[in-house]
N, C-alpha and C positions, 0 to 999 in steps of 0.2 A: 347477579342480584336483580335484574331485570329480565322475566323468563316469560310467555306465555303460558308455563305451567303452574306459576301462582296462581291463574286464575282457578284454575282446575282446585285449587284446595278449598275454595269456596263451596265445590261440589260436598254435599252428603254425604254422596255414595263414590269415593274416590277409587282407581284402578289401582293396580298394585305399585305400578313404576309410580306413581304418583305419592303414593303411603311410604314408598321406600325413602325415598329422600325426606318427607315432610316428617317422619322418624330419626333421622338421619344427623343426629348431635343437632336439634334446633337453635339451642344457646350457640353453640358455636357459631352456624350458620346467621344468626340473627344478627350477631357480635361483627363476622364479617363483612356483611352487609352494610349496616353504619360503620364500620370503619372505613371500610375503600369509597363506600359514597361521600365521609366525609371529607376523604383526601381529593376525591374528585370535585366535591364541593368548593374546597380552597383553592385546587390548583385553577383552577373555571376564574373563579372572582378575580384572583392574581392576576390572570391572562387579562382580564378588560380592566385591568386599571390602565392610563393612560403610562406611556413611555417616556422616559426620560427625555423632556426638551418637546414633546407633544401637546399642544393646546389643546382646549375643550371646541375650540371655535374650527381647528384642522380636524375633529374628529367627528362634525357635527355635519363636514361635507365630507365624508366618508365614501368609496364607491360602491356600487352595487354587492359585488364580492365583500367588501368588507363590514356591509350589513349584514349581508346573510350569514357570516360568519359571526356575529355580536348572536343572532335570531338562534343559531347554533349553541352557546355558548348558553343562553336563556333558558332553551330545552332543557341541556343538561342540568342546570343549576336548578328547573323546577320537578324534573323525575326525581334527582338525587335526593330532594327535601320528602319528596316520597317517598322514597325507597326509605330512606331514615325514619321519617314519621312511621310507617306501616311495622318495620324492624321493631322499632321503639317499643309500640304497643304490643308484639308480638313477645317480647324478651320480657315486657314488663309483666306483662298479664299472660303467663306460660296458659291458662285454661281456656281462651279468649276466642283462639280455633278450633278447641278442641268441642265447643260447643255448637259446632257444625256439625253434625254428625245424624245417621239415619237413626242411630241408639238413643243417644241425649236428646231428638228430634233437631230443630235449627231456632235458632233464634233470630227476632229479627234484626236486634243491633249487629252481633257480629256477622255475621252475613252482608249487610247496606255498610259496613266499613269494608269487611274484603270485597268486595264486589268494587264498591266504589274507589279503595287506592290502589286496585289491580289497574282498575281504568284511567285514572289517573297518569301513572305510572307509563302504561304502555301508550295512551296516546299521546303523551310529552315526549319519548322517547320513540316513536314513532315516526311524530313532527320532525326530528331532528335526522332521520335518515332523509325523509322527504327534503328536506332544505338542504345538506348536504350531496343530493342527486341534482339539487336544482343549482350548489356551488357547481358543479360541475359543468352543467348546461352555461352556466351566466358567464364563466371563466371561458369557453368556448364559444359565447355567441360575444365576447366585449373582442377578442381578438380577432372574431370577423367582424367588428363595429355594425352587431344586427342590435346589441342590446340599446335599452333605453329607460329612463325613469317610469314607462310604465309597465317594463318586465319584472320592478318588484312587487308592484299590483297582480300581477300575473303568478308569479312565484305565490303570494300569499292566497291567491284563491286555489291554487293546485294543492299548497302543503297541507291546509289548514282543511282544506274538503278532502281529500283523499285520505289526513289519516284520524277525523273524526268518522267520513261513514266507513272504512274498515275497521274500527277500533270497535264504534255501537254494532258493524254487521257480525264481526268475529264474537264478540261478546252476546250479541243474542241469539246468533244460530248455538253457541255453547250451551246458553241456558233456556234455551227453548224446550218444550212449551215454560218450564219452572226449575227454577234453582234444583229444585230435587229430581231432576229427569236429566242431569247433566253429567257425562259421561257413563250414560247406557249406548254404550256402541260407537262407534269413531265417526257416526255422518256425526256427531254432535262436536266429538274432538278437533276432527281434522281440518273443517273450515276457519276452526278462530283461529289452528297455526297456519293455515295459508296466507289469510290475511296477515297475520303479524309480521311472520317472516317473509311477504313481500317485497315491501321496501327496504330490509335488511339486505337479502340479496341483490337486489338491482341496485342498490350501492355499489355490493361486491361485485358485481359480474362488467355493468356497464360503464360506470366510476371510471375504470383504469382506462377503458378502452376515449372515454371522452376527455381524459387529460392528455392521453398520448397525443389525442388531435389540437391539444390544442397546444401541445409544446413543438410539435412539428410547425401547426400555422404559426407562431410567437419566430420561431427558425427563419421561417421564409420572411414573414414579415420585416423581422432585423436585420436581413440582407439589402433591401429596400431596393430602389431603383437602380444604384450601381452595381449591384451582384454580389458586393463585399461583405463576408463574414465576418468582421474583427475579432480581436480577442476580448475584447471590452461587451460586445455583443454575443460572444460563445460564452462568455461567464454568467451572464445574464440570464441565458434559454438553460444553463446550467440549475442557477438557481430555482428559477421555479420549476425544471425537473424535478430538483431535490425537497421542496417545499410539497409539490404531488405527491411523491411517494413517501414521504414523512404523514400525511396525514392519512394514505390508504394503510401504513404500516401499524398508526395506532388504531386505526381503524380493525383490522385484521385480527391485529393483539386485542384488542378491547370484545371482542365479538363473537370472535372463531369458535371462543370456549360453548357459548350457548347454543350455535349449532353440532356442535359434537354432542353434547349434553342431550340437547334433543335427540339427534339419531338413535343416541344407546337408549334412551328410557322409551324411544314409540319402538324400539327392536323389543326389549321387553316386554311393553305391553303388550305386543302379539304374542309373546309365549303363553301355553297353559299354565304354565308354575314358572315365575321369574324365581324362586329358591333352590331350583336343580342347582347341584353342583358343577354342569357344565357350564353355569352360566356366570359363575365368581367373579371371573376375571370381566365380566361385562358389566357387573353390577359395582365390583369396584370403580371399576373406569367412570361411571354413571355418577357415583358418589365424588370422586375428585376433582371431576370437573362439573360439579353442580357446585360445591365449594370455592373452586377458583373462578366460575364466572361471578 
């Protein structure tokens, strides 16, 4: 539901992988869209209500981790309302993209709407890989006691700058020099998915490797001075094991689909003809999981 290939349908002149899916049962696709953003929408709100026996006043001295995890929670609840909004008027008004077009010419409202809740969208969701790279950092610099009240100043200037100027650099190397010169050729493509998928990856790649260090340090540290592992303290390094890789696992789930989805549709678009019949079972593949993410 959140792809850098939306942006691509703002294009005119869209490439074939791109027309294949945006053909591709739209009601359906639109339908799914607000559905799962909705359920992600309530499960999100659900999560930040306060816990049983939890004051407002325990929650308001919160640790650094457990901010960035609300700052988390924010992201997704404000791309989801976009993803739903952008759905919304897509389902609503079936003609509304189709007045993008090098044929119909382009119009300027729908055009300043897809432009604008692609952007939206991706740099809400963006932010929240960045803050979720920087959970990982804080969770590893609080168990060598480096962190401090002005590493959330720190975090907010890294999230909030890194994924607005990739968000504006991927979006205008796309539509440079103009909306209608966008995807003539891949220098225009390929830079807004490097950017996007950036921080998605170094999620994936770096993420694991900074929790591991810090469930090792949280080990040694709970040994303390006498050398003693208790049981009380293995259950412990246990838990926020399992708390790590609970959150890389929804992670993984939540994500993996939109890189698979990518690979098969930029494999396509380098074919001369993605309608070969050798090519079915990749086009399928393209379509089920343009669906499922």
């Amino acid at each position: 539901m959140a792809s850098p290939r939306l942006e691509t349908y703002c294009c005119p002149n869209r490439d074939a992988a791109t027309q294949l899916v945006m053909d591709f049962q739209p009601e359906v696709f639109c339908g799914v869209c607000i559905g799962s953003a909705s359920v992600s929408l309530l499960l999100t709100i659900l999560q930040l209500l306060p816990k049983k026996g939890q004051s407002l006043r325990k929650m308001s001295k919160a640790s650094s981790s457990s901010t960035i995890l609300l700052l988390i929670s924010i992201c997704d609840i404000l791309g989801g309302l976009g993803v739903i909004v952008r759905s919304s008027i897509w389902l609503g008004f079936p003609g509304f993209i189709a007045n993008i077009s090098v044929v119909n010419g382009t119009d300027v409202w729908p055009s300043a709407f897809c432009v604008g809740s692609a952007m939206w969208i991706q740099l809400l969701y963006s932010a929240g890989f960045w803050w979720l790279f920087c959970y990982a950092v804080d969770s590893y610099l609080v168990v060598r006691r480096s962190a401090g009240l002005s590493t959330i100043v720190l975090y907010h200037m890294v999230t909030w700058g890194l994924a607005v100027m990739l968000c504006v650099e991927g979006i205008a190397l796309l539509y440079y020099p103009s909306l209608s010169s966008c995807e003539k050729g891949l220098e225009h493509a390929i830079p807004h998915y490097i950017t996007t998928y950036v921080p998605l990856l170094l999620v994936l790649v770096v993420n694991p490797i900074l929790f591991r260090r810090t469930v090792s340090a949280v080990a040694s540290l709970l040994k303390g001075r006498q050398g003693i592992y208790t049981e009380n303290e293995r259950r412990l390094g246990t838990e926020i094991q399992i708390r790590f890789f609970k959150i890389m696992l929804v992670f993984v789930i939540c994500w993996s689909s939109n890189i698979i989805n990518e690979i098969l549709l930029f494999y396509l678009e380098m074919q001369p003809d993605i309608n070969e019949m050798i090519l079915k079972n990749i086009r399928s593949a393209a379509l089920i999981t343009w669906i499922i993410m």
